[in-house]
N, C-alpha and C positions, 0 to 999 in steps of 0.2 A: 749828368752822372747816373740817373736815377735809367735814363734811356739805355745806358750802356751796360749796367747790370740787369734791367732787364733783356736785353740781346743776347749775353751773358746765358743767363738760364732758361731762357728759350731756345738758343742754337745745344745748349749742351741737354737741353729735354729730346729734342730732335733727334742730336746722336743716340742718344739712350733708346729708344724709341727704336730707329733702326736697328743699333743692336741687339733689341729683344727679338724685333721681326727676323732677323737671319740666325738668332739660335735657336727660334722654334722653327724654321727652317730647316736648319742643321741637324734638329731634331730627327724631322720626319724624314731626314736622306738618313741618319745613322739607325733609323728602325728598318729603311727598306734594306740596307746593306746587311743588317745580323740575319733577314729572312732570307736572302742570296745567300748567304755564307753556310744556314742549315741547306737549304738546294745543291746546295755542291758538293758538301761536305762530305757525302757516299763515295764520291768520285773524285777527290782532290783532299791535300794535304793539307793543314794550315798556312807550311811553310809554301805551296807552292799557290795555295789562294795571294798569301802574301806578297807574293813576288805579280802575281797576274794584276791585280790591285795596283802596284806601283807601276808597271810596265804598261797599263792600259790609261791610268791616271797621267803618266809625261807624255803618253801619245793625245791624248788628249788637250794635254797645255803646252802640248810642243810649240806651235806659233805664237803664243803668247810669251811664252820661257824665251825660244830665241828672240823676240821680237823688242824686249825690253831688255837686254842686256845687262850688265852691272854686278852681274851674280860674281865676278873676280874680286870687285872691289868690298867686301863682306869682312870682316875685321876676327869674325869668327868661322873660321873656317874647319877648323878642330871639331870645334864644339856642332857646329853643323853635324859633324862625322857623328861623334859620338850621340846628338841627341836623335839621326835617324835610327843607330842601332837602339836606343830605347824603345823609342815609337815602333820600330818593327818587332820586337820583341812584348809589346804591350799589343801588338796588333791580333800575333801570333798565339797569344794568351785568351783573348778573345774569340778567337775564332779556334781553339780547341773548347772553348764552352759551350758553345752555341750551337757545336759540331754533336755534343753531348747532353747536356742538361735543356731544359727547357726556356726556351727564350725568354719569357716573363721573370723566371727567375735567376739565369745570365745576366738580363740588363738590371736588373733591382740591385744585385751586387755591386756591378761595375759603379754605384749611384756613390759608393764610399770614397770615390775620386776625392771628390773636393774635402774630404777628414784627411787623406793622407797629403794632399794641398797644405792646408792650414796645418799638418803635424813638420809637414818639410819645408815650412817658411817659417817656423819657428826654429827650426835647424839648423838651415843653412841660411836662410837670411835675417836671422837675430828677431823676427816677429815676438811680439808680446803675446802669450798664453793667460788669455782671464778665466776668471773659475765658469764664467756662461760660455766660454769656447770649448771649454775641457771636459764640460756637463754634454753639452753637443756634440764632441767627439765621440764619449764613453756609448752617450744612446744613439749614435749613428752603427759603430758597431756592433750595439748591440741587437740592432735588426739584422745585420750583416748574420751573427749567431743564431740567429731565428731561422734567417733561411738556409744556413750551410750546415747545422744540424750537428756541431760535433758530436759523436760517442753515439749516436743514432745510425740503425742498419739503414735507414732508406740516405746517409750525408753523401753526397754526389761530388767527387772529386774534380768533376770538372766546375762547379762552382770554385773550389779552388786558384783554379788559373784564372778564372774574373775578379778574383780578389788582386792577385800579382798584376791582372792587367791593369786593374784600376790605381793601384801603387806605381806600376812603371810608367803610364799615364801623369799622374800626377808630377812625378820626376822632369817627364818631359814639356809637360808645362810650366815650371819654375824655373826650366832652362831657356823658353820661348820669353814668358814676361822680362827674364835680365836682357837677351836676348833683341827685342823689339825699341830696347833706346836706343839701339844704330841701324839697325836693318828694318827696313820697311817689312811691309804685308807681302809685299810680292816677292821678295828677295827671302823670305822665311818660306813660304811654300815653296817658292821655284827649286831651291838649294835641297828642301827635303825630300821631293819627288824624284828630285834628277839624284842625289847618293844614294838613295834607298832603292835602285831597281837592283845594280849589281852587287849590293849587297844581300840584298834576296834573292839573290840569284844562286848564291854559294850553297845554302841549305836545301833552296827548290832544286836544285839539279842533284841532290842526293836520297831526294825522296819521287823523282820526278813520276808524272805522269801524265802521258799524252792526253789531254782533254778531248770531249766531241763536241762536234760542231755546237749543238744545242748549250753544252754546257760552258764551252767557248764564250758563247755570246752572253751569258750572263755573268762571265768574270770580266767582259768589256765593260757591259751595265755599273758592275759595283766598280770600276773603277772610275767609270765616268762619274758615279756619285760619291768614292772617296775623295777625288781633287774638289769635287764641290762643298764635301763638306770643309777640308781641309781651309778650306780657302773662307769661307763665311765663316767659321768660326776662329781662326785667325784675326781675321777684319774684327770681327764682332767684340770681341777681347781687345782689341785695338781704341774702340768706342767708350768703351764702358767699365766699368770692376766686376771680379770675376765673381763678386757679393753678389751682383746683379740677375748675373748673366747664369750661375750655378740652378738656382729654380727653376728655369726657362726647360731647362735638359731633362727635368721631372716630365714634360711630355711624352717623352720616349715610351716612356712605359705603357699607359695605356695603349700607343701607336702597337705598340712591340705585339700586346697580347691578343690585342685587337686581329692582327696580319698571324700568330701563332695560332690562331683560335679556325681563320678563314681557310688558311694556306694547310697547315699542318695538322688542325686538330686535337691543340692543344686547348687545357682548361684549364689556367693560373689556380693552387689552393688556398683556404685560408692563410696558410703560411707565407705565400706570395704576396699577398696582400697585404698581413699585419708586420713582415716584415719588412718589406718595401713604406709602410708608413712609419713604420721606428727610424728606418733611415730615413728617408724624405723629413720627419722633425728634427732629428739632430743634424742635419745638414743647412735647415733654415734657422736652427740657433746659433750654429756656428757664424752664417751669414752675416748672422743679422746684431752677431755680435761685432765682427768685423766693418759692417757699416756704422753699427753706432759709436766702436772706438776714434773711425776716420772724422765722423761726425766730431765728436767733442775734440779732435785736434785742431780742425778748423774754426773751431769758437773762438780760439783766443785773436787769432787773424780777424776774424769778421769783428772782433769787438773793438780794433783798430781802425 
């Protein structure tokens, strides 16, 4: 008995393990992705980054998409529909920030994901709100106010839309976890890559613009690193809680400033930094409230 609990929490240390390894992964494709998305940005619309992204991404997982089949047999097929137009619309949100405000302080915003997580699973899925969750929501956004600067001439409205993106985000991850009790990992990207080109297709062909070669080739790139990401952090979420797995994404940031600092010339301010650390703490109290709640449900099980 003693052999089989410990197998127990060594095969579930394991998964844990690997899925910290593919979201700090995930990490460093969704820093190289926002530094693409300023590269382009001169020259291409959000909406029709968004569509190039999705359109380079199923060219990408074409043989693997057709090759496993089953995508028919999806039980949510609606919800499919609807959680691509989220995600592309949280995509779109993003890449009018990044297009604008400075990438250290785009990505620092978007970090409010996981408060607007934990505010829409008390919503929609009846989660319990403790006063350590609620403490860690209030100071997560309020690093968010630190950097977006209301009622200040220098507040940059395009932090705005990293706000929405990280709320629309959020959205579309609480439709992914109900989501993932019938549909595997592959039948959850397959389905979102393959709706979401012609539906990006509908706003990029009203804003369109013929790309060049040069700039072609780098919306191949982020696509080829959007289906990557999409797909490891998928899996990775599949592994582990999102308790976990929320910290890990804190890498970005330095990634971000690091590639904003080489590529563009950019130099993150105090304000980037002290508020990127107001959120980063209220995001690991939230956590870490969240683990310790799972924690003491489990006691009364383990004391049987």
């Amino acid at each position: 008995m003693q052999d089989h609990a410990a197998d127990i929490t060594s095969s579930g240390g394991i998964a844990a393990g690997a899925a910290v390894g593919m979201a700090a992964s995930a990490a460093a494709l969704a820093a190289a992705d926002a530094a693409l998305v300023r590269a382009v940005a001169d020259e291409m619309h959000p909406f029709a980054i968004g569509f190039f992204r999705s359109a380079f991404g199923v060219g990408f997982l074409a043989p693997w998409i057709i090759g496993r089949g089953g995508l028919g047999l999806s039980r949510y097929r609606a919800l499919h529909l609807l959680r691509a137009v989220i995600k592309l619309l949280s995509l779109v949100a993003f890449y009018a920030a990044f297009a604008s405000a400075e990438l250290a302080d785009a990505t620092a915003v978007m970090f409010t994901a996981p408060l607007f997580l934990t505010l829409g699973a008390w919503i929609w899925l009846g989660e319990r709100l403790d006063a350590l969750r609620i403490v860690g929501i209030a100071t997560g956004f309020t690093g968010a106010l630190i950097l977006i600067a209301p009622g200040s001439d220098a507040v940059s409205p395009a932090l705005l839309f990293a706000l929405a993106g990280a709320a629309l985000i959020a959205v579309a991850q609480l439709m992914l976890k109900a989501m993932s009790a019938h549909d595997d990992t592959g039948t959850l990207v397959a389905w979102n890559l393959v709706v979401t080109v012609p539906l990006a297709a509908i706003p990029a062909a009203m804003v369109w613009t013929t790309p060049s070669p040069e700039v072609l080739g780098l919306l191949a790139l982020q696509g080829v690193l959007g289906a990557a990401n999409m797909a490891l952090m998928t899996r990775a979420f599949g592994l582990a809680d999102a308790s976990l797995l929320a910290p890990v994404d804190f890498l970005r940031l330095p990634m971000v400033a690091a590639i904003g600092y080489l590529a563009f010339g950019e130099s993150p301010g105090p304000a980037t930094w002290i508020g990127a650390a107001v959120i980063l703490s209220g995001t690991l109290v939230v956590t870490a409230g969240g683990r310790l709640r799972t924690h003491r449900a489990r006691l009364p099980a383990q004391g049987k």
